[in-house]
C-alpha positions as CSV (number, residue, x, y, z in Angstrom):
1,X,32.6,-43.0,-1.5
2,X,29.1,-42.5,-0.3
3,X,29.8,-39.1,1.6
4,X,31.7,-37.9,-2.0
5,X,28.5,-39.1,-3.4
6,X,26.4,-37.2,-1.1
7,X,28.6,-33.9,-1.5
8,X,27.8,-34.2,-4.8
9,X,24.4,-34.0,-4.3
10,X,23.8,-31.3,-2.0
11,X,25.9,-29.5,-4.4
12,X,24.0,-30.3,-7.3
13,X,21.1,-29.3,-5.9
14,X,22.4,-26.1,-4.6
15,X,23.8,-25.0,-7.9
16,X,20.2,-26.1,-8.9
17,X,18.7,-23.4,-7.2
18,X,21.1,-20.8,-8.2
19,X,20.6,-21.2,-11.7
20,X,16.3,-21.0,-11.0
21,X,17.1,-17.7,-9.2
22,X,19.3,-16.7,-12.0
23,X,16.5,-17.9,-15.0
24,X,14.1,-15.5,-12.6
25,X,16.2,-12.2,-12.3
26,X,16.9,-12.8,-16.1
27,X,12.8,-13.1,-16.7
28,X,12.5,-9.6,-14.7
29,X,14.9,-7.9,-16.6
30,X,13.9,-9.1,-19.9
31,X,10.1,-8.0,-19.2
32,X,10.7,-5.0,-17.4
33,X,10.3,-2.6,-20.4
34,X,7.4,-4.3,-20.9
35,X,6.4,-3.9,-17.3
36,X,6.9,-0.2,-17.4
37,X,5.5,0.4,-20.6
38,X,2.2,-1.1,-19.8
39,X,2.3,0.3,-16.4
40,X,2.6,4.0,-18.4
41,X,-0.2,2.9,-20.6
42,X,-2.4,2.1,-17.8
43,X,-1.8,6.0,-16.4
44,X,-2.2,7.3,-19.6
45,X,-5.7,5.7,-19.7
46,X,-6.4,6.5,-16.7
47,X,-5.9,10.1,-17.5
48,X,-8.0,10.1,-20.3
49,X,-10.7,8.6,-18.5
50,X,-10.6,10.7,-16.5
51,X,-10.1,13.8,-18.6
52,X,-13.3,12.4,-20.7
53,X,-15.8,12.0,-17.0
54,X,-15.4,15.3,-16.4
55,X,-16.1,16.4,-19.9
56,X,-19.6,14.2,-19.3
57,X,-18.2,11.6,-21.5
58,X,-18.6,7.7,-20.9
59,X,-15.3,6.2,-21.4
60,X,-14.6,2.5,-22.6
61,X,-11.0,1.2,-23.0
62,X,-10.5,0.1,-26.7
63,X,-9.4,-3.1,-25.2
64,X,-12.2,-3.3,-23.2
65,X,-14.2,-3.9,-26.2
66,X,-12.0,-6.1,-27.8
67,X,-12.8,-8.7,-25.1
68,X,-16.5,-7.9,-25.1
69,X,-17.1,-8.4,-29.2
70,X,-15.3,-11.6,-28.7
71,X,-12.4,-10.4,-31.6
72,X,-9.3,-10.9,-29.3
């Protein structure tokens, strides 16, 4: 009885750590849109930067400021 219980166990804890692998490739497809959309945005502003330095220009991220006023 004690080796069924230990069986038991070991698989327990195996189908333990499938299911957390599982919960994590479901967390990385669920937020990679996200991901890729920020990643974009990043680009984007990075462009415009930039774009806006070599016009003479002294760039600061909208979200940049948000953080410095203290608003967000």
């Amino acid at each position: 009885m004690l080796d069924n219980l230990d069986t038991l166990a070991e698989e327990i804890k195996a189908k333990e750590a499938e299911i957390k692998e599982m919960r994590k490739e479901y967390r990385e497809q669920k937020t990679a849109g996200l991901r890729s959309a920020i990643e974009q945005r990043n680009e984007a502003d990075k462009l415009v930067r930039d774009e806006l330095k070599s016009l003479g220009y002294n760039y600061r991220s909208p979200y940049e400021s948000l953080f410095r006023t203290g608003i967000a």
